[in-house]
LOZASE-550361 format. One line per field, with one value per residue (C-alpha): residue number from 1; residue in three letters; chain; x, y, z. Coordinates in nm, 4 decimals, m for minus. Layout:
! LOZASE-550361
i = (NUM,...)
aa = (ALA,...)
ch = (A,...)
u = (X,...)
v = (Y,...)
w = (Z,...)
***
This chain:
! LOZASE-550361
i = (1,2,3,4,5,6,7,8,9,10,11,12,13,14,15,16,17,18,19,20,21,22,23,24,25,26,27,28,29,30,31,32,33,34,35,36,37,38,39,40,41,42,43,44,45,46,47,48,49,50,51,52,53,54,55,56,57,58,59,60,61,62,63,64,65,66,67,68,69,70,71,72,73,74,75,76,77,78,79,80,81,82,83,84,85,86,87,88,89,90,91,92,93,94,95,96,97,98,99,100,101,102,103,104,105,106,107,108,109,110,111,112,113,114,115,116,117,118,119,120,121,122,123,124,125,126,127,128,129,130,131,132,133,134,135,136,137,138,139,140,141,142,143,144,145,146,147,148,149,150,151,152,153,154,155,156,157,158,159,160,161,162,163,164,165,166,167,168,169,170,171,172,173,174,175,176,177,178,179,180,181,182,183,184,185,186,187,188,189,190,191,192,193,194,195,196,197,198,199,200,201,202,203,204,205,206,207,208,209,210,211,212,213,214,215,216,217,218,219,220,221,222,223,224,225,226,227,228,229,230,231,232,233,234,235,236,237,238,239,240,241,242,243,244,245,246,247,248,249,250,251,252,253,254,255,256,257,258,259,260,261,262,263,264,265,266,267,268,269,270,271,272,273,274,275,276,277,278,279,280,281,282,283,284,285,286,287,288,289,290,291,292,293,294,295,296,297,298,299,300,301,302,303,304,305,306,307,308,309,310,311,312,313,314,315,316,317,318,319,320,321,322,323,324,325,326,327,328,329,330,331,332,333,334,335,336,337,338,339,340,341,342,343,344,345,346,347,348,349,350,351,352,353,354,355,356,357,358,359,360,361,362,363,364,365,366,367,368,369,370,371,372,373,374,375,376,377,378,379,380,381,382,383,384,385,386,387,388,389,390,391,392,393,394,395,396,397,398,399,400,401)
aa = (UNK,UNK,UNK,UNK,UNK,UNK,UNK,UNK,UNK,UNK,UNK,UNK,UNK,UNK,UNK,UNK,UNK,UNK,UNK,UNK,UNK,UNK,UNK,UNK,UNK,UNK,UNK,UNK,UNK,UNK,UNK,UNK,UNK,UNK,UNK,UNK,UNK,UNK,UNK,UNK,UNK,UNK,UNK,UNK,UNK,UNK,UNK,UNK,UNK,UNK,UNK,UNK,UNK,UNK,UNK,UNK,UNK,UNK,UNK,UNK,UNK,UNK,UNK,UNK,UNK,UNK,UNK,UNK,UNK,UNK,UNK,UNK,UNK,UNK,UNK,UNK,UNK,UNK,UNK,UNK,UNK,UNK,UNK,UNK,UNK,UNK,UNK,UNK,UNK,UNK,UNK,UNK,UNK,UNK,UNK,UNK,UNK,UNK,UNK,UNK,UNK,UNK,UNK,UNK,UNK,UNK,UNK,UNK,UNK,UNK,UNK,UNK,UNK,UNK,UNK,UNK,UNK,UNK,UNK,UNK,UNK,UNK,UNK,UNK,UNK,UNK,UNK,UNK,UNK,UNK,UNK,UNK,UNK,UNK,UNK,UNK,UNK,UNK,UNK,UNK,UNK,UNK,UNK,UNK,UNK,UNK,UNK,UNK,UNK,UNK,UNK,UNK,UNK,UNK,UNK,UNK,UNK,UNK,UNK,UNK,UNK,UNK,UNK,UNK,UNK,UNK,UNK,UNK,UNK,UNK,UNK,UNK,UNK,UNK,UNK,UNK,UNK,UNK,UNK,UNK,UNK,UNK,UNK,UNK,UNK,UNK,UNK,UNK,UNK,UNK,UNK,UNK,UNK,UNK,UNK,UNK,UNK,UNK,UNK,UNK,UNK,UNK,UNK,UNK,UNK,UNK,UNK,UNK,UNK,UNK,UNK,UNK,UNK,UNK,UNK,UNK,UNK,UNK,UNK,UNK,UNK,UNK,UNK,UNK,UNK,UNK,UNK,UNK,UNK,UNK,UNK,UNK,UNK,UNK,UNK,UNK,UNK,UNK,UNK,UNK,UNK,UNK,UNK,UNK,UNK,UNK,UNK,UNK,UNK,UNK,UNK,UNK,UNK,UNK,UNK,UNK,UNK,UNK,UNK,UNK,UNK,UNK,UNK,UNK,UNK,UNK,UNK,UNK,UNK,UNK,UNK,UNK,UNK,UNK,UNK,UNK,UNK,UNK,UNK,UNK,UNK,UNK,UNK,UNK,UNK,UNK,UNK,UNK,UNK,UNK,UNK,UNK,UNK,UNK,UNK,UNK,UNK,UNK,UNK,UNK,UNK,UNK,UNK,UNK,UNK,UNK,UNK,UNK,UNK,UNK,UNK,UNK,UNK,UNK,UNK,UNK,UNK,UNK,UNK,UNK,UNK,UNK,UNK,UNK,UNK,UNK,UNK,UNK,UNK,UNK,UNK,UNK,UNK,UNK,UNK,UNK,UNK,UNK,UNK,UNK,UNK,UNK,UNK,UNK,UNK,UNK,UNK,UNK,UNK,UNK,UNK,UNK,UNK,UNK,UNK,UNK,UNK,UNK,UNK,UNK,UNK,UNK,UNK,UNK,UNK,UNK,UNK,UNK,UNK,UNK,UNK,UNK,UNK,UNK,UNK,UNK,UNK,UNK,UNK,UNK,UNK,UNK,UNK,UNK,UNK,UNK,UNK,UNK,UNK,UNK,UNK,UNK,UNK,UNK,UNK,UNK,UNK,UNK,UNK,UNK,UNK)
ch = (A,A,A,A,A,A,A,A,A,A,A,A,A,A,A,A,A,A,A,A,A,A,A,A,A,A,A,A,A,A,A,A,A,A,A,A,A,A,A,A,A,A,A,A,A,A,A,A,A,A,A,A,A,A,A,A,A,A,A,A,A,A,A,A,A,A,A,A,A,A,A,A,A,A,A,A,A,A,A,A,A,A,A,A,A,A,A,A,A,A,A,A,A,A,A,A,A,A,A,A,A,A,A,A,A,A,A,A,A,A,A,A,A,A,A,A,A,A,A,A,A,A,A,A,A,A,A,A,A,A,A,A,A,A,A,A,A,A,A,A,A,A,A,A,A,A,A,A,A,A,A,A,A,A,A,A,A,A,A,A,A,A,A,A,A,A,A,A,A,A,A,A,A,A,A,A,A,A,A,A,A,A,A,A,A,A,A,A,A,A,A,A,A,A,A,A,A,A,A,A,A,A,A,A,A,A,A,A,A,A,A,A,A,A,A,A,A,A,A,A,A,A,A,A,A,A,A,A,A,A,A,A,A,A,A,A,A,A,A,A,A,A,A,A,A,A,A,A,A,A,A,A,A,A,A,A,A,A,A,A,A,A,A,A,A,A,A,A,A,A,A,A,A,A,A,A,A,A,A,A,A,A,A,A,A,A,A,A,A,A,A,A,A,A,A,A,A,A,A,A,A,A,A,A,A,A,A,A,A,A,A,A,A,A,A,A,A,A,A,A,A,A,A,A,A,A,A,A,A,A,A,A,A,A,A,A,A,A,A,A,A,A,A,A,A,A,A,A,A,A,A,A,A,A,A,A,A,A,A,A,A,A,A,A,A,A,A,A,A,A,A,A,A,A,A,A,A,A,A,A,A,A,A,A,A,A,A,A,A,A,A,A,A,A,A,A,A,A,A,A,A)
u = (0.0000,0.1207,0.0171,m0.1274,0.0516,m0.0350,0.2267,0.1444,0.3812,0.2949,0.6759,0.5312,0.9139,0.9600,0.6577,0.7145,1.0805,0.9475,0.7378,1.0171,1.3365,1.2275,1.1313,0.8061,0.6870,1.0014,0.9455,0.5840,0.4293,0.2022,0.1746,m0.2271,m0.2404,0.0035,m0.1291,m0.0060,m0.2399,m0.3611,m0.7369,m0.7245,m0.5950,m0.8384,m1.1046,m0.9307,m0.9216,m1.2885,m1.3041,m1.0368,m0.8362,m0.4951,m0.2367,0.0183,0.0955,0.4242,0.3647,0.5783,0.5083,0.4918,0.2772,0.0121,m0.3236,m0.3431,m0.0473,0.1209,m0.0359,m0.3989,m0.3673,m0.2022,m0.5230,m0.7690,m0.6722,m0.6148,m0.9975,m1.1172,m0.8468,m0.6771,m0.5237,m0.3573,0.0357,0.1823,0.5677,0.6768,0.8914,1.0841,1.3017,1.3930,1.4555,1.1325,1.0933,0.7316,0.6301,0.7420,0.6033,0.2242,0.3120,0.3702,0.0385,m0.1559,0.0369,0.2715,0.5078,0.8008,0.9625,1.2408,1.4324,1.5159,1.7100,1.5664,1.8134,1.6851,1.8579,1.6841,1.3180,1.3993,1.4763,1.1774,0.9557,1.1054,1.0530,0.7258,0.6115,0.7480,0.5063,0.2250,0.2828,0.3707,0.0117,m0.1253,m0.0409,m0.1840,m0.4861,m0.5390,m0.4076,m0.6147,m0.9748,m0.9639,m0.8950,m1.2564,m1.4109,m1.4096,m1.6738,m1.8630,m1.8608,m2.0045,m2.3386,m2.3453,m2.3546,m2.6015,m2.8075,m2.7937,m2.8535,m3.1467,m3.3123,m3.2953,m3.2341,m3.1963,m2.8971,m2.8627,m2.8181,m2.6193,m2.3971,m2.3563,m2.2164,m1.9869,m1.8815,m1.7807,m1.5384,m1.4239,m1.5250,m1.6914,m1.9959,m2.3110,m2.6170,m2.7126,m2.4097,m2.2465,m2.1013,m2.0755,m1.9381,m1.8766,m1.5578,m1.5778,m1.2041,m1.1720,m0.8466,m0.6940,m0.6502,m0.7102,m0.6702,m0.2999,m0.2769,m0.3777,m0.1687,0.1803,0.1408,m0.0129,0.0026,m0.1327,m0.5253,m0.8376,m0.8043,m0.4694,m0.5220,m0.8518,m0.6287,m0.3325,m0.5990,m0.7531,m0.4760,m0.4642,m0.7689,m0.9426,m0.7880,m0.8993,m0.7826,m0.8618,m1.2190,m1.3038,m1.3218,m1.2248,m1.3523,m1.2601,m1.6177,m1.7837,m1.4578,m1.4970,m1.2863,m1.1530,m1.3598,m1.4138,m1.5796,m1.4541,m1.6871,m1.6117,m1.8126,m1.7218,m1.6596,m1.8489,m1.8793,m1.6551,m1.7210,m1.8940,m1.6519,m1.3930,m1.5240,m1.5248,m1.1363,m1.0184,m1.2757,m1.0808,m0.7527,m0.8295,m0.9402,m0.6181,m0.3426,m0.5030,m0.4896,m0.0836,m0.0450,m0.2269,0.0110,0.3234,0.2269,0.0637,0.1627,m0.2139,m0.2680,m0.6362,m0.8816,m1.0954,m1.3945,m1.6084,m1.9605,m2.1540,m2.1126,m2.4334,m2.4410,m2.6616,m2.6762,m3.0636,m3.0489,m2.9308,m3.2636,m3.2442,m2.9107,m3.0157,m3.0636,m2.6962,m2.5348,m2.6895,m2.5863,m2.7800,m2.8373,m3.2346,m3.3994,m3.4225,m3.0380,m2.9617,m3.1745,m2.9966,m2.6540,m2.8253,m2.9232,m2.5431,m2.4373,m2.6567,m2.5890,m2.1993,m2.1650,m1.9063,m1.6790,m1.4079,m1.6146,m1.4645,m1.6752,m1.4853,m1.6292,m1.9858,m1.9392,m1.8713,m2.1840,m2.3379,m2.0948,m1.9361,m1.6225,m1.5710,m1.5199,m1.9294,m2.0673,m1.9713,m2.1172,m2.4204,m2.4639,m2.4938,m2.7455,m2.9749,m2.8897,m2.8187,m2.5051,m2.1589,m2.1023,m1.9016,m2.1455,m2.4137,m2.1970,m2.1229,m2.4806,m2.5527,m2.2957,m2.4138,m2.7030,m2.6290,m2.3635,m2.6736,m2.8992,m2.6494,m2.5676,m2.9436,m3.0288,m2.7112,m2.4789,m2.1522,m1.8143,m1.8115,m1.4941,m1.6968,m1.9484,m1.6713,m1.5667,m1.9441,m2.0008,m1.7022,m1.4383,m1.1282,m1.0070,m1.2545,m1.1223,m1.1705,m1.5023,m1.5865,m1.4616,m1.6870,m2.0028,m1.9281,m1.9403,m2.2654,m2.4794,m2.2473,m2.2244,m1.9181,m2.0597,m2.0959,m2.2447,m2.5387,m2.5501,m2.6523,m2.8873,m3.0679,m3.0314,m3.3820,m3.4636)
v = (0.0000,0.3451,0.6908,0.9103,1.2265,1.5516,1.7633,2.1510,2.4302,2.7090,2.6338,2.3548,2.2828,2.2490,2.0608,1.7930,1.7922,1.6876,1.4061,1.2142,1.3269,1.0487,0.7017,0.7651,0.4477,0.2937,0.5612,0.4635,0.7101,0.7312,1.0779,1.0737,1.4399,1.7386,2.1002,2.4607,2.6061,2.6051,2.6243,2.3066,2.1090,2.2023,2.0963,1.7655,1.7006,1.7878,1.4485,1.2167,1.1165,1.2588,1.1630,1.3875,1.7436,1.8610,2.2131,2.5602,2.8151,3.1437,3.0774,3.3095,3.3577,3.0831,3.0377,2.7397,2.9488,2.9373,2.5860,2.5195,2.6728,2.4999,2.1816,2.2253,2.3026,2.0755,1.7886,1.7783,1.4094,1.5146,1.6159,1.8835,1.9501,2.3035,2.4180,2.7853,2.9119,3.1918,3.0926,3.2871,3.3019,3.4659,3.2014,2.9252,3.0224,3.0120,2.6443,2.6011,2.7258,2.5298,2.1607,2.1909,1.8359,2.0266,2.2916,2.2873,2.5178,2.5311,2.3803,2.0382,1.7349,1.4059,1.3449,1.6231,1.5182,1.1119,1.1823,1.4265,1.1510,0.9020,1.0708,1.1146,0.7582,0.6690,0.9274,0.7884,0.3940,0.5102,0.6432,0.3738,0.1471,0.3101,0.3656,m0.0350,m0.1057,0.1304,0.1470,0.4752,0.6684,0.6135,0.7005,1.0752,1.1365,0.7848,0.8916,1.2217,1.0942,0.8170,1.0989,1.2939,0.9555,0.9283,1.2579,1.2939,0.9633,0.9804,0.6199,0.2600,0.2947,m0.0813,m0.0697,0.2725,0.0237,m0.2745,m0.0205,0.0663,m0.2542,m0.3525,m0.0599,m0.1916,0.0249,m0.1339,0.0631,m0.0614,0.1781,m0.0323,m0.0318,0.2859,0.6368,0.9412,1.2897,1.6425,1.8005,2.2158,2.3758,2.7315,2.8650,3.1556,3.4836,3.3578,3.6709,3.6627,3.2996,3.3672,3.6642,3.5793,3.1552,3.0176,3.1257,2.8686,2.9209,2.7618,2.4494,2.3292,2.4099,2.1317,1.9360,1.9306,1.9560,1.6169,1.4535,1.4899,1.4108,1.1646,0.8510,0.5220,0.4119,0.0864,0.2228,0.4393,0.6617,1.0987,1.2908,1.6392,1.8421,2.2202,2.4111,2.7514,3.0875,3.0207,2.6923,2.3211,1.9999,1.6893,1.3615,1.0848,0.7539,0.4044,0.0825,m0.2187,m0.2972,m0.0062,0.1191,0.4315,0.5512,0.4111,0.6086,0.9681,0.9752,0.9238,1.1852,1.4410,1.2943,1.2947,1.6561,1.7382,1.5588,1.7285,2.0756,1.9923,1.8776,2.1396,2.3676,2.1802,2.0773,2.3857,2.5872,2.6986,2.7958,2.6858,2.5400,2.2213,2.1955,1.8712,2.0028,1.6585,1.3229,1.0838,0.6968,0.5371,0.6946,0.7240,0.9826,1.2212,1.2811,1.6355,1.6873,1.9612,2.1993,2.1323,2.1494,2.2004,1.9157,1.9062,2.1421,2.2858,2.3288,2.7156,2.7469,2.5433,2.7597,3.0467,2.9258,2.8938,3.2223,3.3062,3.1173,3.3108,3.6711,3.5842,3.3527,3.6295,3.5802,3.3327,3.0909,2.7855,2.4801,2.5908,2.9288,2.7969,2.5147,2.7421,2.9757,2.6566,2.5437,2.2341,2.0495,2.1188,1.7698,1.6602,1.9281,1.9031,1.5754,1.6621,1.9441,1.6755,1.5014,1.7991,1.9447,1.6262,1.7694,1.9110,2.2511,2.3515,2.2095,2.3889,2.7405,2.6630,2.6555,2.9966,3.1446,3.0191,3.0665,3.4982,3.4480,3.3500,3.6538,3.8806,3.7856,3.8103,4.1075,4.3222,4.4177,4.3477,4.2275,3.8961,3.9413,4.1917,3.9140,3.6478,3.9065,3.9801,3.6299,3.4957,3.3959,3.6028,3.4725,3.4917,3.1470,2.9125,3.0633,3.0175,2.6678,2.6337,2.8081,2.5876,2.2437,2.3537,2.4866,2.3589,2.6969,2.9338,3.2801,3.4862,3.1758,3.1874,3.5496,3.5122,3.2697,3.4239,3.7599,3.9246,4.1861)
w = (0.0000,m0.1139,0.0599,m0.1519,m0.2656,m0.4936,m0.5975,m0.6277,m0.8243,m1.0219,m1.2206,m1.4845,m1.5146,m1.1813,m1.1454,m1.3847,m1.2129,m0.8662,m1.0357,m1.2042,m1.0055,m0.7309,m0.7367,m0.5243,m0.4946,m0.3289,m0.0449,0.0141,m0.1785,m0.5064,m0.6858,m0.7409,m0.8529,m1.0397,m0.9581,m1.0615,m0.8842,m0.4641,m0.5987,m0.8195,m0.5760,m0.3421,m0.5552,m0.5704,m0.1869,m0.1953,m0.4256,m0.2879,m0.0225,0.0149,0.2630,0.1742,0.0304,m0.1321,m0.2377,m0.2902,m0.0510,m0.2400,m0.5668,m0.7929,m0.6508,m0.3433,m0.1635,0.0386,0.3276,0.2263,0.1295,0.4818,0.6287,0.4256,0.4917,0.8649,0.9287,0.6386,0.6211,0.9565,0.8563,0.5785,0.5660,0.4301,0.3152,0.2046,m0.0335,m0.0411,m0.2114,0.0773,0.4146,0.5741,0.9559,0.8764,0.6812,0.8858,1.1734,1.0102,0.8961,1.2243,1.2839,1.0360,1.1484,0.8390,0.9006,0.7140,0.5450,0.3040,0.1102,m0.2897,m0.4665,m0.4024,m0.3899,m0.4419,m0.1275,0.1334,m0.0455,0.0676,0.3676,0.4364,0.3120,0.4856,0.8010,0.7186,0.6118,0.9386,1.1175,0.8984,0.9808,1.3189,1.2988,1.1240,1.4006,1.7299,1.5076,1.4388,1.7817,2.0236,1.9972,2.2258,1.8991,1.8179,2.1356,2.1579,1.8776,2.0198,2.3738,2.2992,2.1669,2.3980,2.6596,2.4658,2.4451,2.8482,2.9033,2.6340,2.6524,2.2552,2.2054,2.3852,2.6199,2.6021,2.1992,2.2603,2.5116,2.2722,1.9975,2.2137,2.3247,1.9306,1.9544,2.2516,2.4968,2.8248,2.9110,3.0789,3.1175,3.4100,3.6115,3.5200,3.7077,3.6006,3.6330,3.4944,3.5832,3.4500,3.4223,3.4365,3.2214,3.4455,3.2681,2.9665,2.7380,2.9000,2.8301,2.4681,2.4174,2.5938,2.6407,2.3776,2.0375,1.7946,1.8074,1.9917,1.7626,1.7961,2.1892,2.1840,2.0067,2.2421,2.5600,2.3352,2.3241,2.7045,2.8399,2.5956,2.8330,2.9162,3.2655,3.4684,3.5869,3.3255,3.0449,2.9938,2.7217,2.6872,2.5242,2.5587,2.4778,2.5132,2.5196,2.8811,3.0040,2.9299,3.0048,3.1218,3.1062,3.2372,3.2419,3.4629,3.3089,3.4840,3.8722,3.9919,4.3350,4.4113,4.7241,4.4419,4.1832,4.3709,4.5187,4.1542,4.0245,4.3069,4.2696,3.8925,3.8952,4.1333,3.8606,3.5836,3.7624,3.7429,3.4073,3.2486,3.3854,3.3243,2.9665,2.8428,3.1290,3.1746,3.4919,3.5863,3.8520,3.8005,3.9811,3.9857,3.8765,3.8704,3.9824,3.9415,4.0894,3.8490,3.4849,3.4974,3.7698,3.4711,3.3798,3.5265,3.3850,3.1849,3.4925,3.5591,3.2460,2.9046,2.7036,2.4228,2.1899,2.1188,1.8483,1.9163,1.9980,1.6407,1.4741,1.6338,1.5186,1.1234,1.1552,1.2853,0.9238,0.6820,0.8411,0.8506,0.5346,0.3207,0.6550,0.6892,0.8949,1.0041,1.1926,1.5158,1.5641,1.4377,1.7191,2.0263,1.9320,2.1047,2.3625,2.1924,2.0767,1.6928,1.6120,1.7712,1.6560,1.3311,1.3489,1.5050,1.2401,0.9525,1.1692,1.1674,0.8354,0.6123,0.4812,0.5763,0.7644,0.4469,0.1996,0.3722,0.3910,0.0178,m0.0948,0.1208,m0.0791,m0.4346,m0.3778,m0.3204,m0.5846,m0.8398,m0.7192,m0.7375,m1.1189,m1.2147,m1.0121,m1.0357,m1.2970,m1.0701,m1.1834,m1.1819,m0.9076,m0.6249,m0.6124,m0.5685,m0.2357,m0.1341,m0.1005,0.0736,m0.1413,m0.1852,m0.5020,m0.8378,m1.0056,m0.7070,m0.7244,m1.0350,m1.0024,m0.6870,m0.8737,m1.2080,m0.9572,m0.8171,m1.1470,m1.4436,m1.5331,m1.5035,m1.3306,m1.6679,m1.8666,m1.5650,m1.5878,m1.9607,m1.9290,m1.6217,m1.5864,m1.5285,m1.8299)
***
């Protein structure tokens, strides 16, 4: 098996270069894709799986940078390598931002590119392996609707259990604790400013990578991240003792309190907000921590969507409008809508994009900006995947006399 890889360069020469200068496939890796441009490639991801990106920074329209961002809200799992010709503190430090795996300078060497990718392939198996091995990988998106299940009542906690169970985590809705720990992050417009630079995201992501634990009596999952507070849940496997249960919720709540601060150096306080015996006493969970989200506050967060839609909205600002991790409430978006956060904030923006060409006589490039997209030929790429029709070809065949 070979990991995917798409090339991008806005040098043809270059570009056809990087394709045959290596023997890909003897480092693991199958070029799927050649782009000279950020916004076709895009349009590929949107189609197929990629595991890796080798692309040059600085390039017309879209750069490395946009691309970077992109595929850090859209495509988290996929890798990206750099290229530069100039060694650019600027610019590395935004790949840092956006997860970039590496950044190397011109002129390429068969030699530097092999051993970039063979670090990488490395990373990837590496991945590959926990991910086959440890079933807690699929429990943070799991465990939050199994908690929205016992909290709701929206479905049979015994079949909710025996899903579970095939993942290989050990729940029973019969015999089962649980408790909300709430941490407060200290100062956190300091903490933002002067400790931690790399955005809300990458902060769930390292605070994730913390938390989401299984232990010998149960199981952590980090949710409700906002500006300066989160959630811990945490649910007991089988036959664990209540007294047992409630020192390793405060000892729990006590070690966390540490490692927070010498991880992420974030000083904060944890305070243990719920702890229930038997999950069916949750029934009146709601009046001690809203869980769920209503009908009324989802249609409050659509309404958010269509007056912002021409922003740069990303599924992390649309999630803490109603308390929640990114990563469940993007699911729990598709539940309600039927589609994708950014399918459904594409169709907003056609949608404008087609009134505005039958209603106005505006440049085909203001509408691009008035409806969200900074550069006119990814939207017109966007608009021609959604009607068939490039923007002026609709305007002609539409446009209101």
């Amino acid at each position: 098996m070979y990991y995917s890889l798409i090339i991008i360069d806005d040098e043809l020469n270059q570009l056809r270069q990087l394709k045959n200068m290596l023997d890909w496939n003897s480092l693991g890796f199958e070029v799927t894709g050649l782009f000279h441009d950020a916004s076709d490639a895009m349009e590929y991801l949107s189609k197929n799986k990629v595991s890796v990106i080798l692309s040059d920074i600085k390039m017309h329209g879209l750069s490395g940078i946009d691309l970077a961002k992109y595929c850090y809200y859209h495509y988290p799992d996929t890798k990206i390598i750099f290229m530069s010709a100039f060694k650019d503190f600027e610019y590395a430090q935004q790949a840092l931002q956006y997860s970039v795996f590496s950044y190397i300078l011109k002129p390429l060497t068969t030699e530097l590119i092999s051993s970039e990718f063979a670090k990488l392939y490395n990373v990837l198996s590496h991945s590959k392996v926990i991910s086959n091995e440890n079933h807690w990988n699929e429990i943070p998106e799991k465990a939050h609707q199994l908690f929205y299940d016992f909290l709701t009542k929206h479905s049979d906690l015994s079949k909710t259990s025996e899903l579970l169970k095939s993942s290989g985590i050990n729940i029973n809705p019969n015999d089962c604790h649980a408790a909300i720990l709430t941490a407060n992050i200290i100062d956190s417009q300091m903490y933002f400013t002067n400790l931690w630079y790399h955005g809300k995201e990458r902060l769930i992501t390292a605070l994730s990578r913390i938390i989401n634990t299984e232990t010998p009596i149960c199981y952590c999952v980090l949710t409700n991240f906002v500006y300066d507070n989160f959630d811990i849940l945490i649910l007991t496997k089988p036959n664990i003792d209540m007294k047992v249960f409630k020192k390793y919720i405060y000892d729990y709540a006590e070690q966390l309190q540490e490692t927070l601060m010498d991880i992420l150096s974030m000083s904060n306080t944890i305070n243990v907000t719920y702890i229930a015996e038997n999950v069916q006493q949750i029934e009146d969970f709601s009046t001690v921590k809203n869980i769920s989200v209503s009908d009324e506050t989802f249609d409050e967060t659509l309404k958010y969507i269509h007056e912002h839609y021409n922003e740069d909205l990303a599924i992390a600002e649309i999630a803490s409008i109603s308390n929640f991790n990114p990563k469940y409430f993007s699911t729990l978006f598709k539940k309600k809508t039927g589609i994708t956060f950014v399918d459904y904030l594409t169709n907003i923006r056609i949608e404008q994009a087609k009134k505005l060409l039958t209603e106005t006589d505006l440049k085909v490039s203001n509408i691009s900006t008035m409806v969200g997209y900074n550069y006119n030929s990814y939207f017109s790429k966007i608009f021609k995947n959604m009607t068939g029709l490039l923007p002026n070809e609709y305007r002609a065949t539409h446009k209101k006399k």
